[in-house]
C-alpha positions as CSV (number, residue, x, y, z in Angstrom):
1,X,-76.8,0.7,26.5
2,X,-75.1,1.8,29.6
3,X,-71.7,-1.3,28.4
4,X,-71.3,-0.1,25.1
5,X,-67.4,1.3,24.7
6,X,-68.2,3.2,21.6
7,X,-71.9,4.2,20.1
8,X,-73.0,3.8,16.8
9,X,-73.8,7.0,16.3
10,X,-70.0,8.1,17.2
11,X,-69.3,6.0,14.3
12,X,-71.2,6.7,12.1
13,X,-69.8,10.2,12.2
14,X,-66.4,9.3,11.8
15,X,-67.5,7.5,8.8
16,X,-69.8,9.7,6.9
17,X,-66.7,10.9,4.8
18,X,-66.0,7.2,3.9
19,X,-69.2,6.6,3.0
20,X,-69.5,9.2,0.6
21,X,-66.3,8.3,-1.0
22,X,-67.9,4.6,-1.3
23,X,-70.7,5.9,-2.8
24,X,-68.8,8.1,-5.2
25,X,-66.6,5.1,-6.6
26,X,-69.7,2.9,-6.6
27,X,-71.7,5.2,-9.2
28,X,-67.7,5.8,-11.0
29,X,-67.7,1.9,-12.0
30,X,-71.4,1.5,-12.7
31,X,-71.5,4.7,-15.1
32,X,-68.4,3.9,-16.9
33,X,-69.3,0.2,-17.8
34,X,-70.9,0.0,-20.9
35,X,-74.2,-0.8,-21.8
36,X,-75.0,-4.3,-21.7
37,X,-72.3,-5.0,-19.5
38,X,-72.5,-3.0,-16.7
39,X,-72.4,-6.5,-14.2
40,X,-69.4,-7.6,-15.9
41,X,-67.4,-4.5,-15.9
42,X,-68.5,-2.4,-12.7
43,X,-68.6,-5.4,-10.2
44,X,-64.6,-6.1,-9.7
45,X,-64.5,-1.9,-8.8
46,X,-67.4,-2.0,-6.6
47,X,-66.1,-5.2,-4.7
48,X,-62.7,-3.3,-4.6
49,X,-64.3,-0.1,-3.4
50,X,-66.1,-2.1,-0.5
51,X,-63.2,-4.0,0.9
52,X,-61.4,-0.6,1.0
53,X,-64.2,0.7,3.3
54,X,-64.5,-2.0,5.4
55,X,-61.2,-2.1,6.0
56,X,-60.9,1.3,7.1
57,X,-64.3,1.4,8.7
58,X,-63.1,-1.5,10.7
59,X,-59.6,0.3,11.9
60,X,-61.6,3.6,12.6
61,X,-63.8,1.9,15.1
62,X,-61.1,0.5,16.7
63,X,-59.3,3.5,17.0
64,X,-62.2,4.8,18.6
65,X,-62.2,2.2,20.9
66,X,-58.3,2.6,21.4
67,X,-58.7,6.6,22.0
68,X,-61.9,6.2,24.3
69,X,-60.0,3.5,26.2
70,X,-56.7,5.9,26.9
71,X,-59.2,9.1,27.5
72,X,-60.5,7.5,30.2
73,X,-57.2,5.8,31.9
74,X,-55.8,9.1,31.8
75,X,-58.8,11.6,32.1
76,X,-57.2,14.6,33.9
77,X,-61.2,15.2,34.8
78,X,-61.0,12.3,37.4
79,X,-60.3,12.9,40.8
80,X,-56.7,11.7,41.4
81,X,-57.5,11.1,45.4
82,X,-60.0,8.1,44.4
83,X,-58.8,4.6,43.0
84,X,-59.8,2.0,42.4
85,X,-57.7,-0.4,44.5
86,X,-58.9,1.6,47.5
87,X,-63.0,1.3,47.1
C-alpha cells in the first residue's frame, strides 16, 4: 500500500527480540506451574508477560512512526530548492 506510514514488515523486525522474550516468559510460567494446576498458576504470568509486550510493541510502532515522520521533514536527500508551498 502506497499510504501506509510504517510496514508491517518494518515492525515486525523491530519486534522479533520482544517476541522471543514473550515467548521465553510464556514457557517460564507454564513449566514452573505444577501439575494439575498449570491454568491456575501460569495464567496471571502469561497475562503479565502479554500486557508487557503490547505495551512496548505498541510504543515501538509509534516510534517508528515518530522517526519515519522526522526523517522525512528533515531528509537532507531532498532537494532544498523545491517546496511545497511553491508547486
Amino acid at each position: 500500500m502506497d499510504d501506509e506510514r510504517i510496514s508491517a514488515e518494518e515492525l515486525e523486525a523491530l519486534l522479533q527480540a520482544d517476541v522471543k522474550a514473550l515467548a521465553a516468559r510464556m514457557a517460564k510460567a507454564i513449566n514452573g506451574a505444577t501439575a494439575g494446576r498449570i491454568i491456575d498458576e501460569s495464567e496471571e504470568p502469561v497475562r503479565d508477560a502479554h500486557a508487557e509486550f503490547r505495551q512496548h510493541a505498541y510504543q515501538k510502532a509509534l516510534d517508528l512512526l515518530q522517526d519515519k515522520a522526522l526523517e522525512e521533514a528533515f531528509s537532507p536527500s531532498q532537494d532544498p530548492t523545491r517546496t511545497e508551498v511553491g508547486q
